[in-house]
N, C-alpha and C positions, 0 to 999 in steps of 0.2 A: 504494500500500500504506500502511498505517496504520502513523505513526512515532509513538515514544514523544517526547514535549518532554525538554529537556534538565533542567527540575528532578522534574520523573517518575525519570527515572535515577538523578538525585543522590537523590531520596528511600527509592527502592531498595537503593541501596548502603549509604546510611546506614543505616537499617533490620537489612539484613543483618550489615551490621559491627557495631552493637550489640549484634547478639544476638534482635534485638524476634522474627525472622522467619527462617527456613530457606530454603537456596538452593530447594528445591521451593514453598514460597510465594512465594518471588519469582518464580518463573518462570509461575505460576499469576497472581498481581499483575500482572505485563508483561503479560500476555494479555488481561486484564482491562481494564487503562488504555489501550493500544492499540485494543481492543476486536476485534480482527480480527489472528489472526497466520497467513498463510500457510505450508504447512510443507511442506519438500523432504527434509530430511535431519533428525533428530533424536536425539540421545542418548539410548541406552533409558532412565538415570533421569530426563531430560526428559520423555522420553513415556509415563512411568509416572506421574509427576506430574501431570501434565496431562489423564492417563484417570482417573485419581482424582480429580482435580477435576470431572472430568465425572460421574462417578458421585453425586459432591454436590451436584454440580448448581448448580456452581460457574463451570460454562464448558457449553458445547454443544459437539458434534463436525461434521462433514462430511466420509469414505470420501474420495478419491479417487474420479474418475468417469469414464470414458476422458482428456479431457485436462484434466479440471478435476481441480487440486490437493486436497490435502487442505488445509482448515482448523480452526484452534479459534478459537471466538467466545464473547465474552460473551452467556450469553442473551438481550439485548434488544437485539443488532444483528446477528440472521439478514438480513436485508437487507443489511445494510453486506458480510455474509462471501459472500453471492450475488454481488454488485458486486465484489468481489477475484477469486471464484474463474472469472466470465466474463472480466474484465478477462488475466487470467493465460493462460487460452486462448486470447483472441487474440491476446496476444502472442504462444503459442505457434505458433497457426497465419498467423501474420508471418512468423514466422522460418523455418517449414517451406516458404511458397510464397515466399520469398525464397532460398532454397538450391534448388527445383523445378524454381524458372521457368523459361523459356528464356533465354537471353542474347540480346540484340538484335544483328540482322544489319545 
């Protein structure tokens, strides 16, 4: 999965604590500098942020799709959020044929 660097954060916060940028730009920013954020659970004003940034066309989206995750990507790494959201499946379906399997006799 796609981690933000450590002075990406610092520059985040700074930002915010200034004043320059809104906790909803910055979470639209994170998305952006990461370029790929996988998403399981989200605060509605997180995810109201993030649909508005889509609407401007600010970010991209990806549904949920049987077991591939939802994503938001920056527009110009739909590849990169394909490669998360296979990757995430198969973990998924690791974990399920590893609870399934049979136990060896």
């Amino acid at each position: 999965m796609s981690r933000l660097e450590q002075n990406d954060i610092e520059w985040l916060r700074d930002m915010l604590s200034r004043g320059k940028i809104t906790a909803d730009q910055a979470n639209v920013e994170k998305v952006r500098m990461a370029r790929v954020q996988v998403v399981n659970r989200l605060p509605a004003d997180v995810r109201n942020a993030l649909n508005d940034a889509v609407k401007e066309g600010k970010l991209c989206h990806k549904k949920k799709d049987g077991r591939k995750p939802e994503v938001y990507y920056h527009p110009n790494f739909e590849h990169l959020a394909n490669e998360e959201r296979n990757c995430a499946e198969k973990k998924i379906l690791e974990a399920l044929a590893a609870v399934c399997a049979r136990p060896e006799l």
